[in-house]
C-alpha positions in Angstrom: -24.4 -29.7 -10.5 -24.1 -26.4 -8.4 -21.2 -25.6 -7.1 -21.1 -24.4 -3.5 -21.3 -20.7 -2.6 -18.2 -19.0 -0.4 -20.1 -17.4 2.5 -19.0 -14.1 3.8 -21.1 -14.3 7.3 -19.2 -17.1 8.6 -15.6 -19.0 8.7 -12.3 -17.6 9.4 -11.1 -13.9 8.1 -9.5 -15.5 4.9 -13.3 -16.7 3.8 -14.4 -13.4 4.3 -14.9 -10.5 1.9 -16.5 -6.6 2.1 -20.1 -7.3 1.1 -20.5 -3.7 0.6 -18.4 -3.1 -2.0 -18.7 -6.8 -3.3 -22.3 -6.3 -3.6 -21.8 -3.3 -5.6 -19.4 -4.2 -8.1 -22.0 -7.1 -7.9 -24.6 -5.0 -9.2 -22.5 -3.4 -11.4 -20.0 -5.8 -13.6 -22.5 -9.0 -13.5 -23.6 -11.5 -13.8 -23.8 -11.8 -17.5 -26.9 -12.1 -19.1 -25.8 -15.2 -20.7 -23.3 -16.9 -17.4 -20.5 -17.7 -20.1 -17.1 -17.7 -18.4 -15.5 -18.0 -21.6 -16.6 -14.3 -22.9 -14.3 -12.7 -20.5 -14.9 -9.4 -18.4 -17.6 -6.9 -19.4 -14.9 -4.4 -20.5 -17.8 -1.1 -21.0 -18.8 -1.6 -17.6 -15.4 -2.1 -16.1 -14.3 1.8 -17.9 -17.9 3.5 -17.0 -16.8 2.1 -13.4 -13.6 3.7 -13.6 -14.9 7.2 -15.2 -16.9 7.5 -12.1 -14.4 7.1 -9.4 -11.9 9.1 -11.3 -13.9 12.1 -10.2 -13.4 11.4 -7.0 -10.5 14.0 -6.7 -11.6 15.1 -3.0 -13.4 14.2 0.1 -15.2 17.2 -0.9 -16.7 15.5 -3.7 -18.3 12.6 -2.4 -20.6 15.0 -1.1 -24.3 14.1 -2.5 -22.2 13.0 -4.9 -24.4 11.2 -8.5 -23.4 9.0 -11.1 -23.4 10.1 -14.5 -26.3 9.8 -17.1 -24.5 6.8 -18.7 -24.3 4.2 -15.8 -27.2 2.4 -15.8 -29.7 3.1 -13.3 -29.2 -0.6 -11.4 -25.6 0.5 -11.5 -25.7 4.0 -10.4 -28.1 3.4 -7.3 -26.0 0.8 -6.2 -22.5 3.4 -6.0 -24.5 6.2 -5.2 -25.6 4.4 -1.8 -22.0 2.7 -1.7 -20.8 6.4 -1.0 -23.4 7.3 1.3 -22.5 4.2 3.2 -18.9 4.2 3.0 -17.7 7.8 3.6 -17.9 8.6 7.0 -15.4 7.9 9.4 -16.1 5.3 12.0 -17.8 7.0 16.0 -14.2 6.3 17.1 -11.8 8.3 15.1 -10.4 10.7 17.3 -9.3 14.1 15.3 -6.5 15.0 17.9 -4.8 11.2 17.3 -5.4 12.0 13.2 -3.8 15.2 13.6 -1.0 13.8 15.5 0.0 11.5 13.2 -0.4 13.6 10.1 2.2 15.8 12.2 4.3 13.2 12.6 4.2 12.2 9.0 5.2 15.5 8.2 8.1 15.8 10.4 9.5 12.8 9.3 9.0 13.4 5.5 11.2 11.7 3.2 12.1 9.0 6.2 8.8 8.3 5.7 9.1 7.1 1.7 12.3 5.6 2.4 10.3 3.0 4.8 7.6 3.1 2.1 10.3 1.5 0.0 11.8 -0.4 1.9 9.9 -1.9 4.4 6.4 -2.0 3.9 6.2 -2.6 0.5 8.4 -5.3 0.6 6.8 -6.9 3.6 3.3 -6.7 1.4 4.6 -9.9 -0.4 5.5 -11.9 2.3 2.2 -13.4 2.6 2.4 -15.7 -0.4 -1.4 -15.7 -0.9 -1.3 -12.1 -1.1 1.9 -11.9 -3.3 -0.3 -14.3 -5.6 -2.7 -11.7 -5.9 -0.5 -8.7 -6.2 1.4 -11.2 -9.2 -1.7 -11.3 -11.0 -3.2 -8.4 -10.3 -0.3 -5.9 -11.4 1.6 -8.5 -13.2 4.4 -6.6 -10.9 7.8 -7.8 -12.1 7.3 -6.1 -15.4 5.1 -2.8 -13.7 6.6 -2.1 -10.5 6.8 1.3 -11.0 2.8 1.0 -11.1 2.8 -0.5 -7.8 5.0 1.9 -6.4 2.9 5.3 -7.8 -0.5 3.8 -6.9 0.4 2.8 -3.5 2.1 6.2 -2.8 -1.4 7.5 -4.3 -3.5 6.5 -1.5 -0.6 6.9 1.3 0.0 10.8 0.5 -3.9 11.9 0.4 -4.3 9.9 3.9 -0.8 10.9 5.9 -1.8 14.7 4.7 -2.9 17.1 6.8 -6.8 17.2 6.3 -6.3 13.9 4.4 -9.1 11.9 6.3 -11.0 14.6 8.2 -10.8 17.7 5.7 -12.7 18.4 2.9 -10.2 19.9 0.4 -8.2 16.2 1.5 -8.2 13.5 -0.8 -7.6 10.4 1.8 -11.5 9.2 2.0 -12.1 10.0 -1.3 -8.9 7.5 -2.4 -9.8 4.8 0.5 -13.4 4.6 -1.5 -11.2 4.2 -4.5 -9.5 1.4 -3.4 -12.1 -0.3 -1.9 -14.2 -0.9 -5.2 -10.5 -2.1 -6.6 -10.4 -4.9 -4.3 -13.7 -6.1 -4.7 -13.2 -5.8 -8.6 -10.6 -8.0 -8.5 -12.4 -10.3 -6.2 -15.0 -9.9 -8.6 -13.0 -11.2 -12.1 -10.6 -14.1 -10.3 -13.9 -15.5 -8.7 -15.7 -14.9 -11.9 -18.9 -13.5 -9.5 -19.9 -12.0 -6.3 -17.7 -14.0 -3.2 -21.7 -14.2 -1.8 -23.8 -15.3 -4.5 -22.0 -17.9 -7.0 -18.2 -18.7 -7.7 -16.8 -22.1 -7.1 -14.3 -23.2 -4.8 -12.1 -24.1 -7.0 -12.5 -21.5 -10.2 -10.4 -23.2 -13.2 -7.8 -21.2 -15.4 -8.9 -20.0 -18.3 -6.8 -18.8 -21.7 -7.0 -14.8 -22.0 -9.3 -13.7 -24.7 -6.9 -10.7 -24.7 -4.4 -8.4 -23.3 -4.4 -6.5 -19.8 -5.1 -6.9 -16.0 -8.7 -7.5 -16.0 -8.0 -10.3 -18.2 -5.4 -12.0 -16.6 -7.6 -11.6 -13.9 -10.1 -13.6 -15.1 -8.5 -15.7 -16.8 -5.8 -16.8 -13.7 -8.4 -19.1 -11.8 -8.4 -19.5 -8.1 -8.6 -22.4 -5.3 -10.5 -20.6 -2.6 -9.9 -24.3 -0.6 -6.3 -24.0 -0.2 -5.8 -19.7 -0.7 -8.9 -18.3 0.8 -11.0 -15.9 -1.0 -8.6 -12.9 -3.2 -8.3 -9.7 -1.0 -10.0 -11.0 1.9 -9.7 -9.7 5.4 -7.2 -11.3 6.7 -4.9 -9.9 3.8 -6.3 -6.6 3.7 -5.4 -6.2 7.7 -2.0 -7.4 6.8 -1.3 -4.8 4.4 -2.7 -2.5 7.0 -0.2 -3.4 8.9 2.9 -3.1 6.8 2.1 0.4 6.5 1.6 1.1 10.3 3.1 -1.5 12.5 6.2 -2.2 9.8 6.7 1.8 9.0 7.1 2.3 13.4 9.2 -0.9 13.7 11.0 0.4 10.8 11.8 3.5 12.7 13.0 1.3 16.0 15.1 0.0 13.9 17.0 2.8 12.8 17.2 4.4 16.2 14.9 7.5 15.2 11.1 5.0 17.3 8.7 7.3 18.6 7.0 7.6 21.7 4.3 5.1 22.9 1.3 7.5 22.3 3.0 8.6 18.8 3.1 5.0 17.5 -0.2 4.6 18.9 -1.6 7.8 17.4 0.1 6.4 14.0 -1.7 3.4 14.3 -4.6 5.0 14.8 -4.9 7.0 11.8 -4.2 3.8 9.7 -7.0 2.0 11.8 -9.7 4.6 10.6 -8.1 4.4 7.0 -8.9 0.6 7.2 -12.3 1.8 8.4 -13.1 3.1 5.0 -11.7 0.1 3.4 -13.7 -2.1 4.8 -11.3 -3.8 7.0 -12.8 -5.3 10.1 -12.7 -3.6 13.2 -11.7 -6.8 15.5 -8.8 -7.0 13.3 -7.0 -3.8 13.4 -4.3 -3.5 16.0 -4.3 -0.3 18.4 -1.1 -1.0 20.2 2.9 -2.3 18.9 2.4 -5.2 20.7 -1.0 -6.2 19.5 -0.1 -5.1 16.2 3.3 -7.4 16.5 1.3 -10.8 17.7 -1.1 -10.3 14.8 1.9 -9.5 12.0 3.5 -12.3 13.0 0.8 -14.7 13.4 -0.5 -13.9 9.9 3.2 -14.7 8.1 3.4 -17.9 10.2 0.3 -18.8 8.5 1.1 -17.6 5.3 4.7 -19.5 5.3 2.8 -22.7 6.6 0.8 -22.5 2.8 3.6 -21.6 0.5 2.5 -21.9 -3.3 4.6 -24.5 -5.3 4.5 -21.5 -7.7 5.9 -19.2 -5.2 5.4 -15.5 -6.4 7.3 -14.0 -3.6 10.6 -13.7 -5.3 10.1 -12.2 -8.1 8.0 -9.7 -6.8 11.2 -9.0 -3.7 13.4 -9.0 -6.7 11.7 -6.8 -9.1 10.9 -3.8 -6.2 14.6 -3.7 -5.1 15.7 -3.8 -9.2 13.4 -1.3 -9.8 14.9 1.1 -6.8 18.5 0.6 -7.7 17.8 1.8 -11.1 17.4 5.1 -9.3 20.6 5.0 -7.5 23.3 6.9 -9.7 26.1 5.5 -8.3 27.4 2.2 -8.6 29.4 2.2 -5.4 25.5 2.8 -4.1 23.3 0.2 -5.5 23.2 -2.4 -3.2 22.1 0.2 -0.8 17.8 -0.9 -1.3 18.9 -4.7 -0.5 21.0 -4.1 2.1 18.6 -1.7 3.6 15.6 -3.7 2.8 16.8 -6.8 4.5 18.5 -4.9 7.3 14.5 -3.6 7.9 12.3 -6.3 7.1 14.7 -9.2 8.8 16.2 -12.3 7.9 13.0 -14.5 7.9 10.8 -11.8 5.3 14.5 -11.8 3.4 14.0 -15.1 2.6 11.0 -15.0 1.6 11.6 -12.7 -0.7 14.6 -14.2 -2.3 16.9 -11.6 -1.2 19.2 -13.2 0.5 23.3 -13.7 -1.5 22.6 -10.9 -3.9 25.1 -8.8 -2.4 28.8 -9.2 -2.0 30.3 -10.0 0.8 32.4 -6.8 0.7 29.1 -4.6 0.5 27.5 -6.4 3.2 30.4 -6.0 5.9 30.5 -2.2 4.7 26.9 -2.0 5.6 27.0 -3.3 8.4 29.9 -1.2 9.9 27.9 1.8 8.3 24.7 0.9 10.4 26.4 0.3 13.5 28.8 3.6 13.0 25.1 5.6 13.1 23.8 3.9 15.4 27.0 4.7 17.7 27.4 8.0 16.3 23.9 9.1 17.2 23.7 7.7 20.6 26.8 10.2 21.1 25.4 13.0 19.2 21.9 13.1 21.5 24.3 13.5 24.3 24.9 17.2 23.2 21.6 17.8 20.6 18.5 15.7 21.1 17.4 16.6 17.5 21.0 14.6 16.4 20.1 11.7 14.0 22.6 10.9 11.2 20.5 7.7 10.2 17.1 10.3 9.7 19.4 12.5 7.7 20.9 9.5 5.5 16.8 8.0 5.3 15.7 11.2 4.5 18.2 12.0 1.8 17.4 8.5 0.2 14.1 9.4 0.8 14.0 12.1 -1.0 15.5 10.7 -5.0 13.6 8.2 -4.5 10.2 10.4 -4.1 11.1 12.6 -7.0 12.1 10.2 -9.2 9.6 8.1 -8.6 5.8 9.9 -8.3 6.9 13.0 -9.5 8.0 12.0 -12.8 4.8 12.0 -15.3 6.5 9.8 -17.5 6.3 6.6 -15.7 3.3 4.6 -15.6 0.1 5.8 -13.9 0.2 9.6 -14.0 -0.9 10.6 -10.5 -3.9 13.4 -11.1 -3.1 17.1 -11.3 -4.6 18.0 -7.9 -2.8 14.8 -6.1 0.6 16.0 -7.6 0.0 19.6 -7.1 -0.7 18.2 -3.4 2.4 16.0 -3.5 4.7 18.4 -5.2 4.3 21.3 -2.6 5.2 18.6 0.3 8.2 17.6 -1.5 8.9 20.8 -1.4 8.4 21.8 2.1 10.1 19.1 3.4 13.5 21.0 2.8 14.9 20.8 6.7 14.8 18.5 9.8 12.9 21.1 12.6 14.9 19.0 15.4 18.2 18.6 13.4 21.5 21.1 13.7 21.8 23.4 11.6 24.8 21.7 9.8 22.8 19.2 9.3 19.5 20.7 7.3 22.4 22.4 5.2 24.1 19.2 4.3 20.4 18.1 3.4 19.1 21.1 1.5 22.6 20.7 -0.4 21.7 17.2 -1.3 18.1 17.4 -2.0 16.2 20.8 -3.0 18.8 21.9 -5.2 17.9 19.0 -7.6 14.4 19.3 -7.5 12.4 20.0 -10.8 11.3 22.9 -12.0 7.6 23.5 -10.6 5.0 23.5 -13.6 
């Protein structure tokens, strides 16, 4: 009997895909000559895929850009037109509102990766569908460290200046990137194209071996009760998390930008969902737009909670994983504290975060946060650049950075010309242009000093 198709031209956002880059990792990965679920993912294809996007270094090089001689000619037309298609920027991206916010991200720096962190990663798993996929998909209690590198991979080449409308930026040509990612994994949980011929309800499978793409394919999925795998309505959540949850991040720590900044902010990340295929009607262009539809999509999401709920583990494993860079122990409830005190008591929760901490370390938190709020309420009285919750952010900001991306020994090596990219914004990032002097010397004491050696 056949099994009904999952349309992508009708039904709410969770039915709904990126036919673009579905139909070309269509063309590329399947189907299989003979339709046998049980022989697993077309592994060649999968790593000629791969090879060809790794040269994607630049926006530069999506220029007339041609597959190699070994993808087959099906295969190579097919991502050949997905570039031409894909890599301009939509007729409303404004440059001045890009530029703005690149600013911004600069002038910020290391507050920047501390929200990152703290917020908008952690806020990625709140929606439990999503933190199904992210499970599966990165098998992410044992590899956070992954998840951390590759997210910071696509955030740095973006929030760079150039990063979306330069050509020696890399933001377009990692958007691109990510875009065929998601519809490969759409591609192996659904065992197909979301258009042309998985099942609603795909059955689990044993593994014919290790690694992601077959725990992929082998996981199953009820499209029914979870919606298609990576599909719009997700993908403008995670949008979200890293515009509307980085600004409210900011409000939250005193240091909120003006209306037109958080707007410009959002705008940038609007054009980056652009190129990912996101939806225009469901991108968000102002805080309070962006707010209604944040919120509406975890009320959703918390109104389908998995028996299996993935959401722990995963809140668990990204705050274990960022104490292990905290030297000392007086210190290490600092990324729970600081993630709950960000994301809220609701997305705390969710996230299994809540009675990890003693008692003692809360209250001392608390009277920490409300001494900097206090303190820099006075301090702006007399310097407007005062902020000792920026400094703190952008200390923690800082390790965490270093430790974290610039480190080639942890898993996924970020490529030469991304790190040389990140490595000399680390490095500029050694002073607070709105900050007292005192200050930018208590931070250059505390950061630059401990940087690595360059080369």
């Amino acid at each position: 009997m056949k099994r009904d198709a999952v349309r992508l031209d009708a039904g709410p956002p969770g039915l709904r895909a990126d036919p673009l880059a579905d139909g070309v990792i269509g063309a590329i990965l399947g189907p299989r000559a003979d339709n046998a679920p049980s022989e697993g993912p077309d592994m060649a294809a999968i790593g000629l895929l791969n090879r060809e996007i790794a040269r994607w270094q630049s926006n530069a090089d999506l220029a007339g850009w041609r597959a190699g001689a070994d993808l087959p000619p099906h295969a190579a037309a097919a991502l050949e037109g997905y570039v031409a298609a894909a890599c301009a920027l939509p007729a409303w991206a404004d440059p001045a509102r890009i530029a703005r916010a690149e600013q911004l991200f600069m002038e910020l720096s290391m507050t920047s990766c501390t929200l990152l962190f703290c917020a908008s990663l952690p806020q990625c798993y709140v929606v439990p569908d999503l933190a199904a996929v992210l499970h599966v998909a990165g098998q992410l209690e044992q590899h956070t460290d992954y998840r951390v590198r590759a997210t910071a991979a696509m955030i740095f080449p973006v929030m760079m200046r150039g990063g979306l409308t330069g050509a020696a930026g890399g933001g377009v040509a990692q958007a691109l990137k990510v875009r065929l990612i998601h519809a490969t994994i759409r591609h192996l949980v659904l065992r197909g194209e979301p258009g042309a011929a998985p099942a609603r309800a795909v059955p689990p499978l044993a593994a014919r071996g290790p690694g992601l793409q077959q725990a992929l394919y082998a996981h199953g999925w009820d499209v029914d009760r979870h919606g298609l795998p990576c599909n719009q309505e997700e993908l403008a959540y995670t949008l979200l998390t890293f515009g509307y949850v980085f600004l409210q991040g900011l409000r939250r720590l005193g240091i909120g930008l003006a209306p037109a900044d958080e707007e410009a902010y959002l705008h940038v990340w609007n054009v980056l969902g652009h190129l990912l295929g996101i939806e225009r009607g469901l991108m968000a262009d102002t805080m309070d737009e962006a707010q209604a539809m944040f919120e509406a999509i975890q009320a959703r999401g918390r109104a389908a909670v998995r028996p299996d709920d993935p959401r722990p583990a995963l809140g668990r494993a990204l705050v274990g994983n960022l104490q292990a860079y905290i030297p000392l122990r007086l210190l290490k409830p600092v990324p729970v504290l600081l993630t709950r005190y960000l994301c809220g008591k609701a997305a705390s929760r969710d996230l299994g975060l809540e009675g990890r901490v003693a008692w003692t370390s809360r209250l001392a938190f608390a009277l920490a946060m409300a001494a900097l709020r206090g303190i820099d309420r006075v301090g702006r009285l007399f310097s407007p650049g005062f902020s000792l919750a920026r400094l703190v952010s952008r200390i923690l900001g800082y390790h965490l950075t270093v430790k974290l991306l610039m480190d080639q020994t942890r898993p996924l090596k970020l490529p030469a010309a991304l790190l040389n990219q990140v490595d000399g914004v680390v490095r500029a990032w050694h002073g607070d242009p709105g900050a007292p002097r005192w200050m930018n010397a208590v931070e250059r004491r505390l950061t630059t000093r401990r940087l690595p050696p360059k080369g």
